[in-house]
N, C-alpha and C positions, 0 to 999 in steps of 0.2 A: 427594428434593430438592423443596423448594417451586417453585411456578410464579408468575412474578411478579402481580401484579392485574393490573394491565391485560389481561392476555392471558385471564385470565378472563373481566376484563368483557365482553371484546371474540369470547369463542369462538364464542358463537352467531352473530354479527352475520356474523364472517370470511367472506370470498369467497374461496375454495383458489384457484389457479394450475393448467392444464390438467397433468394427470400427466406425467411424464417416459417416453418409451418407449426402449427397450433401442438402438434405430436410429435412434433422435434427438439420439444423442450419440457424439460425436466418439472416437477412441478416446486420446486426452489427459484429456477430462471423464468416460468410463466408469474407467481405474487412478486419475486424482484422488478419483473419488466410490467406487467400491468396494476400492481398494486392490489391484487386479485385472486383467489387458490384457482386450480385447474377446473372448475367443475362452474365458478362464476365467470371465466371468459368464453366457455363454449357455450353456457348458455345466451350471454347477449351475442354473441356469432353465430345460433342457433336463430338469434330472434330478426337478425339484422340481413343474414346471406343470403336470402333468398331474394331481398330487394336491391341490396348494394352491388351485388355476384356481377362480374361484365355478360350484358348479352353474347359478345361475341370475344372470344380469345383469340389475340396477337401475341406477337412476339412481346411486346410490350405491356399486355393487359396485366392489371393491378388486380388480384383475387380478394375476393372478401374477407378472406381470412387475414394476410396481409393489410388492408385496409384498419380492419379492427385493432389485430396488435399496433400498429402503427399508432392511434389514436388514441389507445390506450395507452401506451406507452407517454405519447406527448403529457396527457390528462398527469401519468405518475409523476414525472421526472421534474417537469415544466422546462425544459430544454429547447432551444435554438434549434426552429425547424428544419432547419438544413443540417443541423446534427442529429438531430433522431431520424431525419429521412438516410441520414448517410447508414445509419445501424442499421436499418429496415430495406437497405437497399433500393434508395426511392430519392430523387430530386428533388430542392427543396419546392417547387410549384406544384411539385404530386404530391408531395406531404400536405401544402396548404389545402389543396384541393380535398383531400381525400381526409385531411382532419375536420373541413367544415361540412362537409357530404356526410357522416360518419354521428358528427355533434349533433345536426337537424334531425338527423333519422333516430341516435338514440333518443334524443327529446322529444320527440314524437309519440315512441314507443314508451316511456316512462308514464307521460302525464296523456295518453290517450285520446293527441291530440293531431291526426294526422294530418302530412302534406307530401313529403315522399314516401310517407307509407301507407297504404289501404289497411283496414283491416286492424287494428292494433290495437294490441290487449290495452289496459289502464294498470300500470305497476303501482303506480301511488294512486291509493284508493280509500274513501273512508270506509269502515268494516261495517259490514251486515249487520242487523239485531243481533242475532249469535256470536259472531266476536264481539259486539259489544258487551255484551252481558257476562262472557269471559273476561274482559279487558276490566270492567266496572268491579266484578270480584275480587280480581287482582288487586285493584286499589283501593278496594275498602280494605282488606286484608290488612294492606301496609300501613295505613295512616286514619280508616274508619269515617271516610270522604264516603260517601254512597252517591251513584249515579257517576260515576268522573270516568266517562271514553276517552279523553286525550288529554295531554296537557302540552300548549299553546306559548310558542314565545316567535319572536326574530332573531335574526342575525342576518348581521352584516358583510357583504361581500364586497371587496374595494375592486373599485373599476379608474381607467383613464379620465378624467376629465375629458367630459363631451362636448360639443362644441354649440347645443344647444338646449336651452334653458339650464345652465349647467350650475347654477344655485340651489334649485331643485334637490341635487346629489348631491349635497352638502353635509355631512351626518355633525352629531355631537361633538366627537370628537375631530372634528376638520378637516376630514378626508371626503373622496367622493367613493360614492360606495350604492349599490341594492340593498334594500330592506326586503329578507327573504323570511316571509313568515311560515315555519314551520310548526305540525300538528306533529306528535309522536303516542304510538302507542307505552306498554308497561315492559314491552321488550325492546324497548327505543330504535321501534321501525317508524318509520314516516307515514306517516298515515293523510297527510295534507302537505301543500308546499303550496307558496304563490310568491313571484319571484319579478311580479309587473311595477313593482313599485321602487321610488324613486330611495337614496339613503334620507334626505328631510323628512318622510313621511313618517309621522310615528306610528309604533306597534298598533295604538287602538283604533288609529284612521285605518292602517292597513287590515286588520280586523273586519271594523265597520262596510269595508266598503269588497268585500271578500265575498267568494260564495259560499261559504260552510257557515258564515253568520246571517245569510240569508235563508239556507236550508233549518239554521236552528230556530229564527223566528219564527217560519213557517211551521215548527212543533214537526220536522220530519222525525229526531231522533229522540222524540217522547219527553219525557224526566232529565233524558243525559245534558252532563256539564260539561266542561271544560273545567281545566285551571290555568290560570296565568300569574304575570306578577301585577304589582302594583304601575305599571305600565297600563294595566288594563282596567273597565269600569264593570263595576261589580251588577250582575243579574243576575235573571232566573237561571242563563247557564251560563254561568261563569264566576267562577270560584278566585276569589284575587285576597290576600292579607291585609289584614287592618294597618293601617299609617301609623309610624312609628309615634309614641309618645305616651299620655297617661292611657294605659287600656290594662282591661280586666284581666284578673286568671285565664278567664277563659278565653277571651280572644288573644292572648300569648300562648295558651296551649293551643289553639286553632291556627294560630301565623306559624306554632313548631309543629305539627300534622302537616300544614300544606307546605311549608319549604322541605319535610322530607320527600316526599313526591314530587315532588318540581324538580327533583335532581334527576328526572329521568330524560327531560327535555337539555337538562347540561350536561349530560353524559351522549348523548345521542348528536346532537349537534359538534361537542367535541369529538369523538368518533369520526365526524364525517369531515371536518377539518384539521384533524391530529396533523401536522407536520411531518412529514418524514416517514408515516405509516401510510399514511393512503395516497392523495392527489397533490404533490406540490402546486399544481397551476391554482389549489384555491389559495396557496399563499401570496399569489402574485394579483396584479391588476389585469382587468378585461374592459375590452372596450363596448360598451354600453350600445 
């Protein structure tokens, strides 16, 4: 997106605004500005500073803390990076910069998957026997499914049209888009994500060709199932509704047991895409 003139004319001349520090804001303008309470942005700048922090302090060095607000901020607003660098006191090439330094590192540290980070916990992780056996309680509880660790769907994340194989991204509905297959627990935490696949891919390709369906074959998580929708193909673990049409009592009370537990994956997934509460940028397009 172009940058107006003026602010060109004007970039060298600009005088920044003394940076924002993490303690210098209220815990109203920390969840307005990062979408976030105070207690979840000092922990990812807890998880992030010690790798992002500048070696060496200038006049000009960009602190980690700074960095973070900065990118968290973009993540909320979805704003014109030369306007959220202007609020954060940062040019818009230090913004770019320090928003893609920032996105690599936390995605690293989420899916436990490092490149500029050593060392990095797994945030999205599937649960031990013990929570599963928590989690499987939970859902019997609710709907009288036995065995059911997660319940399994996609969502679509719309991106630029790419410039190669770009049919590929094509979804249903005629946008170009990710198929991002997420796992959620009974407290609609994400318990799996996998975010490699194109929008034409359907849910049970991306499924199949996944590694939590390759862990389940291999009988890592015992008895436990999944649930998904009718997207999905029914097995030993994987729990999906019978096809609409002549079907018995019991598999109508069986399709009303599993759609009330499947609303934990449309609560979870709306959650993390709500509009206006958490991340504007997921309303917007990303380039692939």
């Amino acid at each position: 997106m172009s940058v107006p003139l003026f602010v060109l004319r004007n970039e060298r001349n600009r005088r920044y605004p003394q940076r924002k520090l993490l303690e210098s804001l209220s815990e109203f303008e920390i969840r307005k500005h990062t979408g976030l309470p105070w207690w979840g942005a000092r922990e990812i700048l807890g998880w992030l500073e010690p790798h992002v922090e500048p070696k060496q302090f200038t006049n000009h060095a960009v602190t980690a803390e700074s960095k973070v607000l900065t990118t968290l901020g973009f993540f909320r607003s979805g704003r014109f990076q030369w306007l959220m660098g202007s609020d954060c006191g940062l040019s818009q090439p230090t913004a770019s910069r320090i928003i893609e330094q920032i996105t690599i590192a936390l995605y690293d540290f989420i899916l436990g998957q490092p490149s500029l980070v050593t060392e990095s916990p797994k945030i999205v992780s599937f649960p031990d026997a013990a929570e599963q056996k928590r989690i499987s309680t939970a859902f019997h509880a609710k709907s009288r499914f036995p065995n059911i660790i997660g319940i399994i769907d996609g969502s679509h994340v719309n991106i630029i049209s790419p410039s190669q194989d770009e049919r590929s991204f094509v979804n249903r509905k005629q946008n170009h888009s990710i198929n991002v297959q997420i796992v959620c627990d009974d407290q609609f935490r994400f318990i799996d994500a996998v975010a490699s696949n194109p929008g034409g891919a359907h849910d049970s390709f991306v499924f199949r060709n996944s590694h939590i369906h390759h862990r389940f074959l291999t009988g890592e998580f015992g008895n436990g199932k999944l649930i998904g929708d009718s997207g999905y193909s029914r097995s030993p673990f994987m729990e999906v509704p019978y096809a609409r049409g002549i079907i018995t009592p019991f598999q109508n009370d069986y399709n009303k047991r599993l759609t009330s537990v499947r609303c934990a994956i449309e609560c979870t997934i709306g959650r993390w895409k709500r509009p206006g509460e958490n991340f504007a940028i997921l309303q917007q397009k990303f380039v692939a």
